[in-house]
Structures are given as C-alpha cells and as structure tokens.
VEXBA-256775 format. One line per field, with one value per residue (C-alpha): chain; z negated, y negated, x. Coordinates in steps of 0.5 Angstrom, whole numbers, plus 500, padded with zeros to 3 digits. Example, Ala and Ser with C-alpha at 12.3 -4.5 7.8 and 13.67 -1.06 7.14 Angstrom:
BEGIN
c: A; A
z: 484; 486
y: 509; 502
x: 525; 527
This chain:
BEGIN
c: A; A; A; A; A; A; A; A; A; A; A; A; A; A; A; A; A; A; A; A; A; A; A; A; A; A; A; A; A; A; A; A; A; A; A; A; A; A; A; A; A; A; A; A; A; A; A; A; A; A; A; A; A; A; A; A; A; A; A; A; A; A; A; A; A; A; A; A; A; A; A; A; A; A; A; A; A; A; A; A; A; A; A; A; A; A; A; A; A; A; A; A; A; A; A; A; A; A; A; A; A; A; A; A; A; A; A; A; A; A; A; A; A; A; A; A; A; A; A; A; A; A; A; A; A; A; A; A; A; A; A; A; A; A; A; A; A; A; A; A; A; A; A; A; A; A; A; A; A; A; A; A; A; A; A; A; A; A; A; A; A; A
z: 635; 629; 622; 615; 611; 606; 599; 593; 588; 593; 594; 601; 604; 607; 613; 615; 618; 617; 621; 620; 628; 630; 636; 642; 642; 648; 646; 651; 648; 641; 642; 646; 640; 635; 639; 640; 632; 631; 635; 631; 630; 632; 634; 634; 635; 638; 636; 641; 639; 644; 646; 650; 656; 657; 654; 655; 651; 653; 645; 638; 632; 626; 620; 614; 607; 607; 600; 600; 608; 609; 601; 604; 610; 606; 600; 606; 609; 602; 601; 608; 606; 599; 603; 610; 610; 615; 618; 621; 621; 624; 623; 628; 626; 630; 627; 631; 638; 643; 650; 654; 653; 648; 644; 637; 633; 633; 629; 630; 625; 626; 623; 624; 625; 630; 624; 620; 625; 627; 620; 618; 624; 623; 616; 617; 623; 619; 614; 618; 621; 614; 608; 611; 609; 616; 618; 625; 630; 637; 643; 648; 653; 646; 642; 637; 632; 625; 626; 620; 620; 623; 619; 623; 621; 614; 615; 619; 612; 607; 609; 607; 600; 594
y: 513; 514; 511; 511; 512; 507; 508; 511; 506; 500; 499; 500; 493; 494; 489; 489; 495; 495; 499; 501; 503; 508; 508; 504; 501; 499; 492; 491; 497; 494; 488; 491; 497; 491; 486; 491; 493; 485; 484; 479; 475; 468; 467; 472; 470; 475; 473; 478; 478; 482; 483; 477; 478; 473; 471; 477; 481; 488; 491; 490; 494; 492; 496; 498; 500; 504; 503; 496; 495; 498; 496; 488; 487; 490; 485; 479; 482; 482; 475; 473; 476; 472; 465; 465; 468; 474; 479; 483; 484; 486; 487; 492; 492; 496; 498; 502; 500; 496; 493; 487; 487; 491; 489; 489; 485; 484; 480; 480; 475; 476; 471; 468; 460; 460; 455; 461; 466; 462; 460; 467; 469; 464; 465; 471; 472; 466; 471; 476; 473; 469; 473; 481; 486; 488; 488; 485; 486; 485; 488; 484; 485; 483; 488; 489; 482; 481; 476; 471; 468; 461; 453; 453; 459; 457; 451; 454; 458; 452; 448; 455; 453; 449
x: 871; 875; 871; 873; 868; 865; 868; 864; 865; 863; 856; 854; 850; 843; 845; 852; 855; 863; 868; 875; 877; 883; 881; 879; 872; 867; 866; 860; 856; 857; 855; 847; 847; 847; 843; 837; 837; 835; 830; 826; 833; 833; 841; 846; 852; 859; 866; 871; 878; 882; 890; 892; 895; 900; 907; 910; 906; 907; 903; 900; 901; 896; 898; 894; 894; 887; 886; 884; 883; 875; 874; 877; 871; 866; 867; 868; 862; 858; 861; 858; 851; 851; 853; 848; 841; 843; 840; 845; 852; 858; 865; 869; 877; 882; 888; 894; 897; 894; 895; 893; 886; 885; 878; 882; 876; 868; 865; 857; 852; 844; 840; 833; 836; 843; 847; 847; 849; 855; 856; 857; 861; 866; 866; 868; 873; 877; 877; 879; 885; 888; 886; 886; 889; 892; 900; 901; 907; 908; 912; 915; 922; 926; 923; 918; 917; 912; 907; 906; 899; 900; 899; 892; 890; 891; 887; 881; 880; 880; 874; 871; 873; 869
C-alpha cells in the first residue's frame, strides 16, 4: 500500500495510526489488524466509507494538496485523542480514482467504554467529510462533476462546537 509518512515537524501519537492511501486497502484486514492490537478495549467501533454504487456513478476522484492533507488527519486525530480517553485509533483515507465499492475511509476508535469509541469515531468521520483537505469529483454518463460537502455535513460538524 502506498503510505505517506508522517511529517518531521508533527509530532507522532502513541495511539493513532493515521494513513494517507494511493492505492486500494482491504477494509477487512484492517479492521482485524486493529481490533486484535486492543485486546483489553471494551469497545471499538468501524466506520467504512465506501464508493456508492447507485445513481450512475461509474468513478470518484479525491485530490489533495499532500502538504496539509497527512499533517490535517494527524491533528483530527490529536484532537480526537484530547477530547475522548481512547485506546487506539484509525484514520485510512484513500485518495486517487475509485470505483463502486471502493473502500474510500476507515475510521477505527478503541476505547475502554463504547460512548467513548463511538464518540470519537463520529468525531472524526464528521470531520473527515466537512473540514478535510480532500477535493471530491465524480464520474457519471455526463461527465465528471465537483462535489461540494452538503447542508447536513455542515450540520453533523457543528454539534461538535463549544
């Protein structure tokens, strides 16, 4: 899998694994290699996001500006570390051309209690879809189109605010 490497000046977490994706992952053997590194986890919540195969969508591009994109999700996941007590966790993020079904995210929070693993992981995949540093098109019979996050997006990530 290609992997971009953390950036020298942002300092690495003890707990989060965070991982910039050209190429395709296997979502199922992330998520076992993640579960079975936290055994003593009470709950751990997955959060798969993936390619829809519906509406005529024949591809998705994201783009990103590499600069900010790695350096974006390893302060998400230093935020998220500061606001739930969690054990683990994993953001995976494709970028490049994908098809219908295409894994394109996976979010994975490990915690000692469940509200703090489902906190934490919607925290992030809030963040994720609405403040990320990923430009979004998709393919259709009519061509290629931008996709703009939507009202609700906007919404999800404001009951985060204080």
């Amino acid at each position: 899998m290609a992997k971009v490497t953390n950036s020298p000046s942002f300092p690495r977490s003890a707990v989060a694994d965070v991982r910039l994706s050209l190429e395709a992952f296997d979502p199922a053997s992330e998520i076992a290699s993640f579960n079975a590194r936290h055994p003593d986890a009470g709950g751990i919540v997955t959060f798969l996001g993936q390619v829809r195969d519906s509406g005529g969508v024949e591809a998705l591009e994201l783009q990103h500006y590499e600069p900010m994109t790695l350096p974006g999700m390893q302060e998400l996941a230093r935020v998220t570390e500061k606001r739930w007590p969690v054990e683990g966790l994993l953001i995976l993020h494709r970028s490049g051309v994908m098809y219908p079904g295409d894994a394109i995210v996976l979010v994975c929070a490990a915690a000692r209690h469940r509200r703090d693993a489902f906190a934490a992981a919607d925290f992030a995949m809030d963040h994720l879809k609405s403040e990320s540093w990923f430009w979004k098109r998709e393919k259709t019979a009519a061509g290629w189109r931008w996709i703009e996050p939507r009202p609700e997006d906007h919404e999800d990530i404001s009951r985060w605010r204080i």
